[in-house]
gemmi code that builds the backbone of each chain (N, CA, C; Angstrom):
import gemmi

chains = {
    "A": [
        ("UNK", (12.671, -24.842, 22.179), (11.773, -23.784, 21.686), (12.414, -23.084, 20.490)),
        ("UNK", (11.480, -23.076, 19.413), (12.551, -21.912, 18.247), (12.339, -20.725, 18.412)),
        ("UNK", (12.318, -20.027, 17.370), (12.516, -18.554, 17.394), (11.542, -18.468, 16.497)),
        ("UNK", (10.846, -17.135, 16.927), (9.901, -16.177, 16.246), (10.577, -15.169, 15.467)),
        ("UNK", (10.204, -15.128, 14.048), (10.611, -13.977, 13.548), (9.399, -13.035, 12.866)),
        ("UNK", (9.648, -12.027, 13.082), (8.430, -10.592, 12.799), (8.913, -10.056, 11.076)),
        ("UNK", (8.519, -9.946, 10.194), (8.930, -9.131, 9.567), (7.539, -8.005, 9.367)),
        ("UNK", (7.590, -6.644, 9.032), (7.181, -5.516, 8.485), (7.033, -5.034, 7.043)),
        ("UNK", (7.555, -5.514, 6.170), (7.705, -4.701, 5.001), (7.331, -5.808, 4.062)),
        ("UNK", (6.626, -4.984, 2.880), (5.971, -5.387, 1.925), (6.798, -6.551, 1.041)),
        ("UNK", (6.223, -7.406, 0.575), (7.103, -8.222, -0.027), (7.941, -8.313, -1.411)),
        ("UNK", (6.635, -7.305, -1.813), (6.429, -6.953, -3.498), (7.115, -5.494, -3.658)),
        ("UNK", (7.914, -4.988, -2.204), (8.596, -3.629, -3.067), (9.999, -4.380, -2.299)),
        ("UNK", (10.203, -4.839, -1.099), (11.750, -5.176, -0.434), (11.833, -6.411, -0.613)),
        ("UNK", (13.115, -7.147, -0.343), (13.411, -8.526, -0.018), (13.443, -8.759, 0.947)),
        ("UNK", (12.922, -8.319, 2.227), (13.238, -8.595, 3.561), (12.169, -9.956, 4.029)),
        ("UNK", (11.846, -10.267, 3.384), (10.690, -11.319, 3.740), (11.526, -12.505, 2.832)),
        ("UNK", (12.231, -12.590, 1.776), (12.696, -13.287, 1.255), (13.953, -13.436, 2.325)),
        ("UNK", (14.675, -12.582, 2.647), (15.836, -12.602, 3.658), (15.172, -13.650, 4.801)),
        ("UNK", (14.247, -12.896, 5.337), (13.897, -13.820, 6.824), (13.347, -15.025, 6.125)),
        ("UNK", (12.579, -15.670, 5.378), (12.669, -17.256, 4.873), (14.344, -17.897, 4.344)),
        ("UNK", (14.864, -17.368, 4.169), (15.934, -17.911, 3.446), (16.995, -18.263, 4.776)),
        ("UNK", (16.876, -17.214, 5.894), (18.033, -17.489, 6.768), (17.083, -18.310, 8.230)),
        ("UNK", (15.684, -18.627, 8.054), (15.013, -19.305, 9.217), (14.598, -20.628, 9.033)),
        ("UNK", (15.036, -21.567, 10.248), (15.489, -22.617, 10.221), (14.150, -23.906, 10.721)),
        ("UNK", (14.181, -24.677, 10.059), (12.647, -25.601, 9.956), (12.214, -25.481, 11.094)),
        ("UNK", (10.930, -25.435, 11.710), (10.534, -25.205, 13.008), (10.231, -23.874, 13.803)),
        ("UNK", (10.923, -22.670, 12.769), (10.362, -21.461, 13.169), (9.120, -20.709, 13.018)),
        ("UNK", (8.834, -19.655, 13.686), (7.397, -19.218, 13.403), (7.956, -18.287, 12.789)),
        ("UNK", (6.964, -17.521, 11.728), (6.995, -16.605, 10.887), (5.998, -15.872, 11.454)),
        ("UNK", (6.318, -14.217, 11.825), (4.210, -13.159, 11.273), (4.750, -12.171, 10.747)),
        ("UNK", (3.726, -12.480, 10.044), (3.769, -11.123, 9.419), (3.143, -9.891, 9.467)),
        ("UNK", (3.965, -8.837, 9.530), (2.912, -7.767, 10.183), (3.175, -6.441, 9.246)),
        ("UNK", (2.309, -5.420, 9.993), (2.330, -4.147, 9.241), (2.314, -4.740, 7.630)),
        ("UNK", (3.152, -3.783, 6.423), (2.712, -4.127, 5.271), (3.264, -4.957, 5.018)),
        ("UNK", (4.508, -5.839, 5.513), (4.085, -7.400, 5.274), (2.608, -8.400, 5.221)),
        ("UNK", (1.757, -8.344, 5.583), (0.813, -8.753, 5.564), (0.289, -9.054, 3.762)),
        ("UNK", (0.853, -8.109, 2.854), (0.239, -7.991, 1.706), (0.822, -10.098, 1.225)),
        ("UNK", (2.385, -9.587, 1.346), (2.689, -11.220, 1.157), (2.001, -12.492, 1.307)),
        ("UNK", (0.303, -12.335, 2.176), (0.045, -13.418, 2.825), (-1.352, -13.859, 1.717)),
        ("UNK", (-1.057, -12.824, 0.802), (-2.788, -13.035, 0.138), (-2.469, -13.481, -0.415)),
        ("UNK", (-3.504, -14.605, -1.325), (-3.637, -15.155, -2.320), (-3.380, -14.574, -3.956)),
        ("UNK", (-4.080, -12.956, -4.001), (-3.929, -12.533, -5.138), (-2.208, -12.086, -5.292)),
        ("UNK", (-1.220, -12.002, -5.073), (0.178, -11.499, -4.946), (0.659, -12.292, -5.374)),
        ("UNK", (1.716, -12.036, -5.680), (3.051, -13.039, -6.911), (3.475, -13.630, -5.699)),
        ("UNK", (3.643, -12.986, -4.141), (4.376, -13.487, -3.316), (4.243, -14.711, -2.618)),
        ("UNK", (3.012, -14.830, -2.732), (2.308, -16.191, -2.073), (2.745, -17.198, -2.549)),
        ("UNK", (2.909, -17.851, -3.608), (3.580, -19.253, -3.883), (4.911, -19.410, -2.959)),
        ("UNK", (5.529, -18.284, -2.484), (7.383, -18.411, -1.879), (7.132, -19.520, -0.418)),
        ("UNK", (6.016, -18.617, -0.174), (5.296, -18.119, 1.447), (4.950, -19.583, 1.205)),
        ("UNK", (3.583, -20.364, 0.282), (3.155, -21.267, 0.563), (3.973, -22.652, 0.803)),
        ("UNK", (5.048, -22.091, -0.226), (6.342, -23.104, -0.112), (7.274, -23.424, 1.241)),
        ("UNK", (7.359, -22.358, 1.975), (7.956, -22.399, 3.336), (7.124, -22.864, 4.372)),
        ("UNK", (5.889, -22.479, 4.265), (5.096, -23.351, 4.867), (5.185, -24.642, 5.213)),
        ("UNK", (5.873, -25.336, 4.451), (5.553, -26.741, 4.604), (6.719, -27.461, 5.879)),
        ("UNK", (7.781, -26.192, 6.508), (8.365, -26.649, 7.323), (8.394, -26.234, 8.485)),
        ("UNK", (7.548, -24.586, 8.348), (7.889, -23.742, 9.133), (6.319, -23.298, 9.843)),
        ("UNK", (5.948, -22.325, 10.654), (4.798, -21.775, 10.942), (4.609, -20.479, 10.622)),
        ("UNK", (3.783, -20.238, 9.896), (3.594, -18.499, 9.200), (2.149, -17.917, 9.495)),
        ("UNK", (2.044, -16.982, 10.407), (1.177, -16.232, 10.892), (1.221, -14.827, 9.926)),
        ("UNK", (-0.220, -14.428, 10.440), (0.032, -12.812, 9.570), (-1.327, -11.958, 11.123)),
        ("UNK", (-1.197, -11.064, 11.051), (-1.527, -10.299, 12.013), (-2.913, -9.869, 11.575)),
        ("UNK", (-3.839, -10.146, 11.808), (-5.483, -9.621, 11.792), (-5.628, -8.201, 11.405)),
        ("UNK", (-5.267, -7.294, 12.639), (-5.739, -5.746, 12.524), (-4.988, -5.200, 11.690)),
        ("UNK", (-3.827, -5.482, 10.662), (-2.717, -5.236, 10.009), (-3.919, -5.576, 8.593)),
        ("UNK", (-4.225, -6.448, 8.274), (-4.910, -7.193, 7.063), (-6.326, -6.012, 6.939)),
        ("UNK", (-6.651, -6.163, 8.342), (-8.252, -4.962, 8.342), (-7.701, -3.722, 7.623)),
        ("UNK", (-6.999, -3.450, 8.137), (-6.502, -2.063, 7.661), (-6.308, -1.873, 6.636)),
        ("UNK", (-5.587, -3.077, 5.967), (-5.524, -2.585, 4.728), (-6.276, -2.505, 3.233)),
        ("UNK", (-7.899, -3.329, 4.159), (-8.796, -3.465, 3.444), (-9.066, -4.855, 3.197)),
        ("UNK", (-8.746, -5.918, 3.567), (-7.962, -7.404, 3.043), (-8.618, -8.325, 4.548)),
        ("UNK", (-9.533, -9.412, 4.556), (-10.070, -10.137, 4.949), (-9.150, -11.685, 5.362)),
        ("UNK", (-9.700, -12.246, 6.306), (-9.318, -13.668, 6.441), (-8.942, -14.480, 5.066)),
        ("UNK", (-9.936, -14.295, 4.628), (-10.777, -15.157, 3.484), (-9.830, -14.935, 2.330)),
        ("UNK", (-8.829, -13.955, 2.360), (-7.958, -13.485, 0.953), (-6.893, -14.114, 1.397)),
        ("UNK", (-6.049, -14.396, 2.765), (-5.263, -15.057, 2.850), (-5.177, -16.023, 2.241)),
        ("UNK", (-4.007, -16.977, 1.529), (-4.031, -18.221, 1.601), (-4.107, -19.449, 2.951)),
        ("UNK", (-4.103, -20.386, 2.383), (-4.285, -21.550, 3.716), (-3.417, -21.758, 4.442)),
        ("UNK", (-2.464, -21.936, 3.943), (-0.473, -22.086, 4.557), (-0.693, -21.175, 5.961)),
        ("UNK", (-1.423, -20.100, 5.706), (-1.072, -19.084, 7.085), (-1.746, -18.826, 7.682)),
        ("UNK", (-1.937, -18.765, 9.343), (-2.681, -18.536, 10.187), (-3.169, -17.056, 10.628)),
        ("UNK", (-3.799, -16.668, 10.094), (-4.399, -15.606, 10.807), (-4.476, -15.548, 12.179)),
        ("UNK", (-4.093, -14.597, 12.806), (-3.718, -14.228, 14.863), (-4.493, -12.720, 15.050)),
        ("UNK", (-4.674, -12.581, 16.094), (-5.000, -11.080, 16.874), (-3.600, -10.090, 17.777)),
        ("UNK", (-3.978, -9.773, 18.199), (-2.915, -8.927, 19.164), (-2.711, -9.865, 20.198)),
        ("UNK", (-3.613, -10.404, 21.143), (-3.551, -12.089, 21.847), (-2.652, -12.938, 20.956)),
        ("UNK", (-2.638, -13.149, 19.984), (-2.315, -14.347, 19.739), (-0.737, -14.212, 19.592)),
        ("UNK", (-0.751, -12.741, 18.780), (0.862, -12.234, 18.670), (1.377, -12.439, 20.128)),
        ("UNK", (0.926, -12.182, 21.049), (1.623, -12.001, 22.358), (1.556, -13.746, 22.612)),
        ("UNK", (0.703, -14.665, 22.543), (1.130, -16.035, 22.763), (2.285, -16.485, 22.265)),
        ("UNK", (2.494, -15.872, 20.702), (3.922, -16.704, 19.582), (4.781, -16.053, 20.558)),
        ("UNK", (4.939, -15.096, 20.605), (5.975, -14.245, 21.631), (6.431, -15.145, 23.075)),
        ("UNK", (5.210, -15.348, 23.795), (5.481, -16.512, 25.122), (6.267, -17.718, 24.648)),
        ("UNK", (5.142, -18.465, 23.307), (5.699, -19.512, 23.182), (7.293, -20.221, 22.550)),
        ("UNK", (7.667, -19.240, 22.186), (9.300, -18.979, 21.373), (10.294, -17.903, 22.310)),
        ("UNK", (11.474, -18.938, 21.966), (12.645, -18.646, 23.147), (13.150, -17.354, 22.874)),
        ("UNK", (13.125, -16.721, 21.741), (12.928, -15.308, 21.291), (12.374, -15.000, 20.194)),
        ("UNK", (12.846, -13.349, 19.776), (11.786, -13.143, 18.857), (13.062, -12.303, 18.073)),
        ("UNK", (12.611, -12.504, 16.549), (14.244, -12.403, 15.495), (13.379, -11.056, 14.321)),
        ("UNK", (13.588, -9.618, 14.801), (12.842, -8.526, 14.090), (13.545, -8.118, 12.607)),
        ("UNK", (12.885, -8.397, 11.289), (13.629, -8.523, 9.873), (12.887, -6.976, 9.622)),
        ("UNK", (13.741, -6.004, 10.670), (13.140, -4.698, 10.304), (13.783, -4.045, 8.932)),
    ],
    "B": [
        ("UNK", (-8.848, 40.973, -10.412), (-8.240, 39.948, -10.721), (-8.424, 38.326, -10.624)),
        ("UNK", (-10.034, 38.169, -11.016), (-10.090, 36.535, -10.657), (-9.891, 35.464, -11.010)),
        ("UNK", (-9.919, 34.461, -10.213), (-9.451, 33.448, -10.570), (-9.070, 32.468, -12.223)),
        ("UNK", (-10.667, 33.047, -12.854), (-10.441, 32.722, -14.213), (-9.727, 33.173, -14.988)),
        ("UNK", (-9.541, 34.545, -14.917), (-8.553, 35.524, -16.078), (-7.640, 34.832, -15.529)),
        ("UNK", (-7.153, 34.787, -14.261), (-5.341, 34.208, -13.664), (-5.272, 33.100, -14.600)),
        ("UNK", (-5.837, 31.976, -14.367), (-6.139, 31.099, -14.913), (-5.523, 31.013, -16.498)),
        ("UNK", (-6.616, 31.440, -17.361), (-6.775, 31.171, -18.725), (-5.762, 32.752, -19.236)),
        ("UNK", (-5.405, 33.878, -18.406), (-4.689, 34.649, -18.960), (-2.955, 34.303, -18.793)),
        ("UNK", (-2.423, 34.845, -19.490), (-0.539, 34.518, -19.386), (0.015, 35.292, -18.052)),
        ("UNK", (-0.552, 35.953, -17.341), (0.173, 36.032, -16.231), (0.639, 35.707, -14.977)),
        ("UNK", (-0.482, 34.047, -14.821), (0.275, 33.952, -13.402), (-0.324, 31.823, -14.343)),
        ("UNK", (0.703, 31.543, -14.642), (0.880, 30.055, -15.233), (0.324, 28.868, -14.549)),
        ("UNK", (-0.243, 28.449, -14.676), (-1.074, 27.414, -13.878), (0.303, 25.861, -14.370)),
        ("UNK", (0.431, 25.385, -13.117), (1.695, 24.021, -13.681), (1.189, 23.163, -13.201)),
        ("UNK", (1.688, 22.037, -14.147), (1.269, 20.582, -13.926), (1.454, 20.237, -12.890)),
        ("UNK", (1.425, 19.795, -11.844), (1.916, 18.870, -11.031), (1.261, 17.386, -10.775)),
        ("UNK", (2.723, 16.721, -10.863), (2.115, 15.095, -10.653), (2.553, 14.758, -9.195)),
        ("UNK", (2.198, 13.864, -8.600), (2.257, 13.161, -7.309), (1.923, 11.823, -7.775)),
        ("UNK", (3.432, 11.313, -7.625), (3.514, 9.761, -8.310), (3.592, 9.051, -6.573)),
        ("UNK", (2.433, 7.778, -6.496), (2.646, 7.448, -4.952), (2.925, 5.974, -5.250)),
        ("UNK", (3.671, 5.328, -4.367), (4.358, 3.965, -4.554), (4.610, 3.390, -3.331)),
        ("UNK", (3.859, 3.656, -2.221), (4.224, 3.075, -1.060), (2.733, 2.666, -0.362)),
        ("UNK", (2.460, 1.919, 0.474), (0.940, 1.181, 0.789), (0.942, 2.285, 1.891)),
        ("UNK", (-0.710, 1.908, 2.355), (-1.148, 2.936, 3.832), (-0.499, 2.659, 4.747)),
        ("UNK", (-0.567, 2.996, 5.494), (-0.293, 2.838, 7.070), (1.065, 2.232, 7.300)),
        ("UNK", (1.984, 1.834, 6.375), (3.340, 1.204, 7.222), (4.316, 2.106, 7.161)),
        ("UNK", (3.960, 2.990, 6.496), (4.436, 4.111, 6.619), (4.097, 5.903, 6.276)),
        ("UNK", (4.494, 6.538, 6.749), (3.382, 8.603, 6.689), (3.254, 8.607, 5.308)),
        ("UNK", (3.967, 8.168, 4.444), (4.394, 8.723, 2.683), (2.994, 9.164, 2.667)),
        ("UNK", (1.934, 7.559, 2.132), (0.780, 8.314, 1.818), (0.006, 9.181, 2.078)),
        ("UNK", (0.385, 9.352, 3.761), (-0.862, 10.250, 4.023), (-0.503, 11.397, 4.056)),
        ("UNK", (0.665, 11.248, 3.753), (1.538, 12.977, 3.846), (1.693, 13.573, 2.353)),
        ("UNK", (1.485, 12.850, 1.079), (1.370, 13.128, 0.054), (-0.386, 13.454, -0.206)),
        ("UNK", (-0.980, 12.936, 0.769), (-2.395, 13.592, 0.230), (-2.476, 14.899, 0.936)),
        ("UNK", (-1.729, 15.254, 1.931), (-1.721, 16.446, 2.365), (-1.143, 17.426, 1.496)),
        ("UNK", (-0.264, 17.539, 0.795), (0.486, 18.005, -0.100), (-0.546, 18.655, -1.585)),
        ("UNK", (-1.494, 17.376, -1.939), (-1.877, 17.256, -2.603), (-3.252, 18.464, -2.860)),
        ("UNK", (-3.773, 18.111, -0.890), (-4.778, 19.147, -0.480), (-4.274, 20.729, -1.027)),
        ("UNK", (-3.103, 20.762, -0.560), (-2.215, 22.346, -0.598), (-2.457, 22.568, -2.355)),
        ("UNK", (-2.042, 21.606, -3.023), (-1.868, 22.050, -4.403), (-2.939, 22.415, -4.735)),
        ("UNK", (-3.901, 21.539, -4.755), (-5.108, 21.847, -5.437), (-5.997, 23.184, -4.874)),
        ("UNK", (-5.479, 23.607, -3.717), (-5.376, 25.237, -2.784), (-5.256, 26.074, -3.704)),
        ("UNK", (-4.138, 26.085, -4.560), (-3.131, 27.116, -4.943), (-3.983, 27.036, -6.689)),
        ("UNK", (-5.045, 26.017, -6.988), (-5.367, 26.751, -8.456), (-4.433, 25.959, -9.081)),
        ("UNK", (-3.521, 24.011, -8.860), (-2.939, 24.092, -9.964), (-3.530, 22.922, -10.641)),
        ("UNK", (-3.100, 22.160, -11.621), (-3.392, 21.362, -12.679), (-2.673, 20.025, -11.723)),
        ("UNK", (-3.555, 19.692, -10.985), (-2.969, 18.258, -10.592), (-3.522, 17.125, -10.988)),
        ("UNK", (-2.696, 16.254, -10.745), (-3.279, 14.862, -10.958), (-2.115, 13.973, -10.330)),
        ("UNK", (-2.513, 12.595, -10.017), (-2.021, 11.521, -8.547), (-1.809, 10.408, -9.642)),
        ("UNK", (-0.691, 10.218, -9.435), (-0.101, 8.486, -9.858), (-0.404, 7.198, -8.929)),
        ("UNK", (-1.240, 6.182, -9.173), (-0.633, 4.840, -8.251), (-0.097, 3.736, -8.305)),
        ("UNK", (1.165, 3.637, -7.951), (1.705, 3.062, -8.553), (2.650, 1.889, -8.087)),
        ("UNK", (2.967, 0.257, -7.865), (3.455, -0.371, -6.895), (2.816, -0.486, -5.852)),
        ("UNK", (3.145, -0.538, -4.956), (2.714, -0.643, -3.108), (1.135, 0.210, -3.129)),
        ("UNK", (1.398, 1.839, -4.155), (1.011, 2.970, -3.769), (-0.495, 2.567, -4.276)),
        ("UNK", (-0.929, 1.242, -5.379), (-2.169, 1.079, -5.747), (-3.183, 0.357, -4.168)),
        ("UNK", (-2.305, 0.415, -3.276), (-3.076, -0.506, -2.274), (-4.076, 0.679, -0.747)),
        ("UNK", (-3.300, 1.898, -1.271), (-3.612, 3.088, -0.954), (-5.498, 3.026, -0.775)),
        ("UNK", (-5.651, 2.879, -2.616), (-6.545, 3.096, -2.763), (-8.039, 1.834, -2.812)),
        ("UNK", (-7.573, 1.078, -2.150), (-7.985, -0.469, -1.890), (-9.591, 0.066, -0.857)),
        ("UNK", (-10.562, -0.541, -1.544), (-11.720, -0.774, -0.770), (-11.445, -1.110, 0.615)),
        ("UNK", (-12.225, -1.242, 1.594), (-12.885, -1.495, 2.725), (-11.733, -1.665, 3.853)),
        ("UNK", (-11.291, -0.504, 4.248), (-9.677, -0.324, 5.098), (-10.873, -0.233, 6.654)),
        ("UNK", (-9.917, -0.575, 7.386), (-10.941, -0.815, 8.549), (-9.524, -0.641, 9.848)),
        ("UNK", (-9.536, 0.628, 10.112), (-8.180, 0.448, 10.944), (-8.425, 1.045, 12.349)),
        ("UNK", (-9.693, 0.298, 13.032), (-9.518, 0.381, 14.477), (-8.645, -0.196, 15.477)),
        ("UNK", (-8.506, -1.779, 14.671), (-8.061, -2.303, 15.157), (-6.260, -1.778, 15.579)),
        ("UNK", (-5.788, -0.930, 14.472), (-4.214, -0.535, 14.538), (-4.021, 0.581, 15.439)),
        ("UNK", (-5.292, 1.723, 15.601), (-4.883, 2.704, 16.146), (-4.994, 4.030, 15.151)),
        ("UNK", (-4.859, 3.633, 14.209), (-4.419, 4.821, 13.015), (-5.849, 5.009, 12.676)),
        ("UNK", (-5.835, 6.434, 11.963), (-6.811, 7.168, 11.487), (-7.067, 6.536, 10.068)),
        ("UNK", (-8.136, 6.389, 9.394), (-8.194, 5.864, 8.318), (-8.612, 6.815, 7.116)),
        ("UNK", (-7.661, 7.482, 6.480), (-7.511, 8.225, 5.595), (-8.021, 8.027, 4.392)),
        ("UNK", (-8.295, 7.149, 4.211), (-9.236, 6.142, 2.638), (-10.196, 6.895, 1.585)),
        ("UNK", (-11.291, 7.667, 2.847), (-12.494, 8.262, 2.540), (-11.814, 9.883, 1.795)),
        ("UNK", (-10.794, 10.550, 2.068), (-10.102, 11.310, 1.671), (-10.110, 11.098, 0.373)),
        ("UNK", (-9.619, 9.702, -0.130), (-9.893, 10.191, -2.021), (-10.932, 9.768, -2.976)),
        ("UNK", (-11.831, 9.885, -1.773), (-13.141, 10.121, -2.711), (-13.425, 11.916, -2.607)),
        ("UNK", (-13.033, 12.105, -1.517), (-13.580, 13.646, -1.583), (-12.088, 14.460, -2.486)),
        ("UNK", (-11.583, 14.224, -2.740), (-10.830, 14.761, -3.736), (-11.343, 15.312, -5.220)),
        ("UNK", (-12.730, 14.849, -5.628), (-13.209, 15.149, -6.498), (-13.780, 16.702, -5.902)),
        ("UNK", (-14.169, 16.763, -4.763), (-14.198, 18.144, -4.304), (-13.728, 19.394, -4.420)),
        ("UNK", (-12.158, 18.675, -4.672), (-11.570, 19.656, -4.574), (-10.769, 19.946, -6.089)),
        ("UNK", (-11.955, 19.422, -7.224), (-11.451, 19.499, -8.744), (-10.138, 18.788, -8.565)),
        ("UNK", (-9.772, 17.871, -7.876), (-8.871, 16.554, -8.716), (-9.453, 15.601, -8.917)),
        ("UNK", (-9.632, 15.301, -10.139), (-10.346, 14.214, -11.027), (-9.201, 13.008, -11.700)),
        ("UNK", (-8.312, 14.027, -11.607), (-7.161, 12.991, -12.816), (-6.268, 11.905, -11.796)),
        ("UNK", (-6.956, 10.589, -11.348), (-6.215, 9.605, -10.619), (-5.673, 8.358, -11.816)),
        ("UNK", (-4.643, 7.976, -11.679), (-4.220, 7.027, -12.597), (-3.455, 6.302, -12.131)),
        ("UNK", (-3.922, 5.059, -12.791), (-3.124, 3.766, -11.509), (-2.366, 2.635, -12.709)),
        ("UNK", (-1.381, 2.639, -12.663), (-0.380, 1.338, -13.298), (-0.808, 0.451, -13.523)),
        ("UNK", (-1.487, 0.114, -14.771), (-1.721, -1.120, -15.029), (-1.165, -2.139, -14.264)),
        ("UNK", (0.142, -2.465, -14.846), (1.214, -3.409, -14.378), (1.072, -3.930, -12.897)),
        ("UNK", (1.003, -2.521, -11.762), (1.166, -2.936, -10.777), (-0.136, -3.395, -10.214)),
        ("UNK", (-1.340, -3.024, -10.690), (-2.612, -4.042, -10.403), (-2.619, -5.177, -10.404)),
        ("UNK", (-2.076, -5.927, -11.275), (-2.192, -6.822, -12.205), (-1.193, -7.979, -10.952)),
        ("UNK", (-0.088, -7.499, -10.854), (0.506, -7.491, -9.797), (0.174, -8.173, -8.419)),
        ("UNK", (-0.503, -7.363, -8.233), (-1.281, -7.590, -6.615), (-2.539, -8.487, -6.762)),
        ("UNK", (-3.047, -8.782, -7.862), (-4.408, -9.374, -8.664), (-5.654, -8.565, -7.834)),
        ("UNK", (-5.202, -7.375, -8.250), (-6.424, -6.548, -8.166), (-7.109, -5.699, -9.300)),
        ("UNK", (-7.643, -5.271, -9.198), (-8.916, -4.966, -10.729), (-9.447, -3.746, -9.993)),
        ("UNK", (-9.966, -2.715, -11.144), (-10.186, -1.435, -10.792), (-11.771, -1.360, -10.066)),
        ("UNK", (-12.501, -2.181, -9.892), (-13.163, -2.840, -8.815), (-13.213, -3.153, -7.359)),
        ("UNK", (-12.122, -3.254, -6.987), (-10.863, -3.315, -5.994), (-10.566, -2.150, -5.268)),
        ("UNK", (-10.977, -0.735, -6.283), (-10.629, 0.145, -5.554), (-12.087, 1.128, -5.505)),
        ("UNK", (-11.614, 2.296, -4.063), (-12.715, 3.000, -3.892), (-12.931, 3.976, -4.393)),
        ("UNK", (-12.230, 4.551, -5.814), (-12.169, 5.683, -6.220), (-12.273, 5.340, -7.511)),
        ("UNK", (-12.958, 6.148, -8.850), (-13.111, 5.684, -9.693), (-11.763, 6.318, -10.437)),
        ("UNK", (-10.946, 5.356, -11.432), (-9.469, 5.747, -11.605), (-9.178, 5.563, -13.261)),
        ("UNK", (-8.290, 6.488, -13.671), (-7.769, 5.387, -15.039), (-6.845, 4.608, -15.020)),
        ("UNK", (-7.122, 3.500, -15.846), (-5.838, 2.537, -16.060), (-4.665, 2.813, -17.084)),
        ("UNK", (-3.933, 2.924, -16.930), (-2.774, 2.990, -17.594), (-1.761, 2.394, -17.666)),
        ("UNK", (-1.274, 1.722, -18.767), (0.003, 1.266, -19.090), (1.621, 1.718, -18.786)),
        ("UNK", (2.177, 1.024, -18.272), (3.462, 2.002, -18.020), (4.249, 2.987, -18.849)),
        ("UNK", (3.537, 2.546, -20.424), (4.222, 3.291, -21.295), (3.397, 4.665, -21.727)),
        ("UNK", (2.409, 4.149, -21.363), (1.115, 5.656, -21.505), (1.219, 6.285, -20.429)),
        ("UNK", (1.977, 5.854, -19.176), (2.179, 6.786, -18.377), (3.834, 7.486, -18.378)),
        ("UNK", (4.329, 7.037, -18.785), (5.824, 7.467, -19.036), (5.405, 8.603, -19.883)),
        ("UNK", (4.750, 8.727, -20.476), (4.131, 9.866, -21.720), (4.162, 11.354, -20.807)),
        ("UNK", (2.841, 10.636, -20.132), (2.187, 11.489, -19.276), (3.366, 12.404, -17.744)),
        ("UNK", (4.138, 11.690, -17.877), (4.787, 12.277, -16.527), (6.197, 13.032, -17.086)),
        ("UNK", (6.256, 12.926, -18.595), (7.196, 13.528, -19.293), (6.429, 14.974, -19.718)),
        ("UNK", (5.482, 15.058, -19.074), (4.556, 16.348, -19.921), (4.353, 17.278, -18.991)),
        ("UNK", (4.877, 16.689, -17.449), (4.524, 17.589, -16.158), (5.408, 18.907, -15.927)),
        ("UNK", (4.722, 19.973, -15.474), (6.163, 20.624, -15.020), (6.718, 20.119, -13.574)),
        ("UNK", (5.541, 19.459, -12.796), (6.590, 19.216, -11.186), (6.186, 17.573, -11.044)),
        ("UNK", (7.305, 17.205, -10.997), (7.151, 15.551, -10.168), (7.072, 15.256, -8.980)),
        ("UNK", (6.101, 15.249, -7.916), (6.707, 15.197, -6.406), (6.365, 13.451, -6.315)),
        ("UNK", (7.568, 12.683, -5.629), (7.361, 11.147, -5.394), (7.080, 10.984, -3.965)),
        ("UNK", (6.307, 10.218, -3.539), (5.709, 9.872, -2.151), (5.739, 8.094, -2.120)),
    ],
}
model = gemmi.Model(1)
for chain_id, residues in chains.items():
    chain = gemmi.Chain(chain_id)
    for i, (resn, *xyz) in enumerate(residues, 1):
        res = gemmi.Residue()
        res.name, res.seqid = resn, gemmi.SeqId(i, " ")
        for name, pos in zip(("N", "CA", "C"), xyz):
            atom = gemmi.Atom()
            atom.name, atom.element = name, gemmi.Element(name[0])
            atom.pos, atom.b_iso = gemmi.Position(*pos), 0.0
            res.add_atom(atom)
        chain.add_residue(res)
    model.add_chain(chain)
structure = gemmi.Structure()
structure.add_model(model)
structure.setup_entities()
């Protein structure tokens, strides 16, 4: 089982989203939550990093996090799965822990 | 002693104040604690006007929908700001551009500004408060 990692923070003001891709290892899940979430859209400089890690890893972004901030399914890119509060709690079951890039 | 003579006469100085904001909703109080701030100023009779700027243009982002988080959704707040005679919102070119959002994008009608037309502008203030 790998590891889940959570990050929080925006991509486009911290590096902490660059930190947690750079040190997580092929096979991990990624979500992104709170204002991390901005990282997951299409319109952001950040999305090409994101779409790039994709290709080894699993990258979620959190639903009610995206509502909030005004920002739809549909703005995400493809690379990432949109989840609910259910679904967060499944990645959580399904991974041997969970790695917080607070 | 009313408000207008205070005002337009030399004895009680009406000051700029800017509120430069740079941080998004909800991941953290900044914003919503700088519009509180903001409420107070515009209380007191002064010459305000709101920066957005970085993170802080996402503030002002159309269609926030935050039942799902729990949090109160503060959004509708800067439209009624025109209420309260603050008119002067100005948002960073740069950092729109940024996020690939367009003044369309947002729910408040705003000016655009260049970083260097705003460097102008925030050199002209008497108070800077950053949020």
């Amino acid at each position: 089982m790998a590891v889940l990692h959570t990050t929080n923070k925006s991509p486009l003001q911290t590096r902490d989203l660059e930190s947690c891709l750079r040190l997580t290892r092929p096979g991990s899940g990624i979500l992104l939550m709170e204002d991390a979430v901005y990282g997951a859209l299409r319109s952001t400089e950040a999305s090409a990093r994101l779409a790039q890690a994709a290709k080894d890893r699993r990258i979620y972004v959190l639903g009610p996090d995206l509502a909030a901030r005004g920002f739809t399914p549909e703005e995400v890119i493809d690379e990432v799965e949109v989840v609910d509060y259910g679904g967060f709690v499944d990645l959580v079951a399904e991974h041997h822990h969970v790695q917080a890039w607070v | 002693m009313s408000d207008t003579q205070a005002n337009e006469g030399g004895d009680r100085k009406v000051k700029r104040f800017m509120f430069v904001n740079r941080k998004a909703p909800y991941g953290t109080i900044y914003a919503l604690e700088a519009l509180e701030v903001v409420l107070i100023g515009a209380a007191f009779d002064q010459d305000v006007s709101l920066v957005f700027a970085d993170d802080g243009v996402y503030q002002l982002k159309k269609g926030q929908q935050t039942k799902g988080i729990g949090q109160k959704n503060f959004s509708p707040t800067y439209r009624a700001l025109e209420d309260y005679d603050i008119e002067k919102l100005y948002v960073e070119r740069e950092s729109l551009q940024a996020r690939g959002l367009s003044p369309d994008d947002l729910l408040v009608p705003v000016r655009v500004l260049g970083s260097a037309e705003l460097s102008v502008l925030m050199d002209e203030q008497d108070v800077l408060l950053s949020f």
